[in-house]
N, C-alpha and C positions, 0 to 999 in steps of 0.2 A: 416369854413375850406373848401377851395374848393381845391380840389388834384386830378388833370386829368380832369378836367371840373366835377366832383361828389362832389354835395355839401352835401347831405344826402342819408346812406341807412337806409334800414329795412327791415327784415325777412319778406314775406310775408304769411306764415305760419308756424307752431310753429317748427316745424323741422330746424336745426342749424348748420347740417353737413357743411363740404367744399360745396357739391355741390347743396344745399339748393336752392329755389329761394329765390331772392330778390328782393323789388322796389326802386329802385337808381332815385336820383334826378341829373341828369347832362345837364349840357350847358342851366338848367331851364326846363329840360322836363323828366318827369317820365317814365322811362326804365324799363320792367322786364330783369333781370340777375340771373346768380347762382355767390353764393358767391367765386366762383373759377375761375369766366372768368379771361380774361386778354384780351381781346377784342380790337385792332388797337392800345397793349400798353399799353390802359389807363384804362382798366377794373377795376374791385373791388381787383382783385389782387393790384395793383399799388395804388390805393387808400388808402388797409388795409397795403402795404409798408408805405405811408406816413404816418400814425399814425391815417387815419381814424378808425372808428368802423360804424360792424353794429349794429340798437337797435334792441329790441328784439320786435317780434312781439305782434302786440297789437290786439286780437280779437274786432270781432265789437259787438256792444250791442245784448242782444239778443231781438227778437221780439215777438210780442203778438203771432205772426206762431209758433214759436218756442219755448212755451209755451203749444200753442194747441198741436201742433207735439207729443209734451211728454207725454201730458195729454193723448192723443188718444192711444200711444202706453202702457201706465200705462194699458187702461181699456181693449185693446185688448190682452195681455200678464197675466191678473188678465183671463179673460173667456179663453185663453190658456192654466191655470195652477190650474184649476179648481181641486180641487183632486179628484181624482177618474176615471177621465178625461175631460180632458178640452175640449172646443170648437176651431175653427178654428182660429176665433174670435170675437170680442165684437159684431157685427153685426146677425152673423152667432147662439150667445146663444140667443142673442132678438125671433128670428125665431120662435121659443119652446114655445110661449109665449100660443097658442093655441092649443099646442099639447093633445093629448085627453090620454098623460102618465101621469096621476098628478104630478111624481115629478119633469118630465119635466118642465111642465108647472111653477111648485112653485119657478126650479130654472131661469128660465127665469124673472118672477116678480119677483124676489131677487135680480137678477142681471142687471134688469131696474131701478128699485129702487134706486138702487147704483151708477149706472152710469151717475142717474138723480142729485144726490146728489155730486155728484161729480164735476159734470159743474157747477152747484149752488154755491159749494162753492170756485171752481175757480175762478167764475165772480166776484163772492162777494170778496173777495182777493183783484182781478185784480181794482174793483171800489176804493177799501179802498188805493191803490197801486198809483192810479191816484188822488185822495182825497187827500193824502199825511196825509192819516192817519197810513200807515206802509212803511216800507222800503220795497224794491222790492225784496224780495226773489232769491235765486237761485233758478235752477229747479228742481235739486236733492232736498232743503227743499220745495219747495210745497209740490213736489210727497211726501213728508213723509207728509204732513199733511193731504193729501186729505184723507177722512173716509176710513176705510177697510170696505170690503165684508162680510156680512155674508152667506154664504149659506145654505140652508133647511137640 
């Protein structure tokens, strides 16, 4: 279908309103628009006149950063929510590990422990992942499988 020189659009992010962006494919060359231009006439208005549609957006894969991203935020938000009180973050409880407060110290090795345990069994995953001995997880079920905390 080509209608005003636009032979393909699509959402470029998940948002759908009128005035959304879009990536419009016209005269062979990739445009950003919002789905309500109507630009020299021939914009995505005139387009979605002719019976064009936009598709809907299609996120990109997620990456091995994005993966760590979450993981990092799991351990930093876990030494946040500490009960009783948390630390700043995961860095920030490591700190304590020499503190001369024993239960300082105790929850600081608890919470290396855990955090050690934690990337271990990421990698392990991420290897079995590329092995093609499990399917790739989302990132919401990693985070549920990675070990919980326990603290002293």
């Amino acid at each position: 279908m080509n209608m005003h020189g636009i032979t393909f659009a699509r959402y470029s992010t998940a948002e759908t309103s009128d005035s959304a962006p879009v990536i419009a494919i016209r005269n062979g060359r990739e445009e950003s628009r919002r789905a309500d231009d109507d630009i020299e006439g021939g914009g995505m208005l005139a387009y979605l006149a002719g019976g064009g549609v936009i598709d809907p957006y299609i996120a990109p894969p997620l990456t091995e950063a994005d993966y760590a991203s979450a993981i990092q935020t799991h351990i930093d938000s876990t030494a946040q929510g500490k009960p009783g009180g948390g630390y700043a973050d995961g860095y920030a409880a490591t700190t304590y590990l020499n503190s001369k407060i024993p239960a300082w110290a105790a929850e600081a090795a608890a919470f290396i422990a855990w955090r050690d345990a934690v990337w271990v069994y990421a990698y392990t995953e991420l290897a079995k992942v590329q092995g093609g001995q499990r399917e790739l997880p989302t990132v919401a079920e990693l985070i549920e499988e990675l070990p919980t905390i326990v603290w002293p």
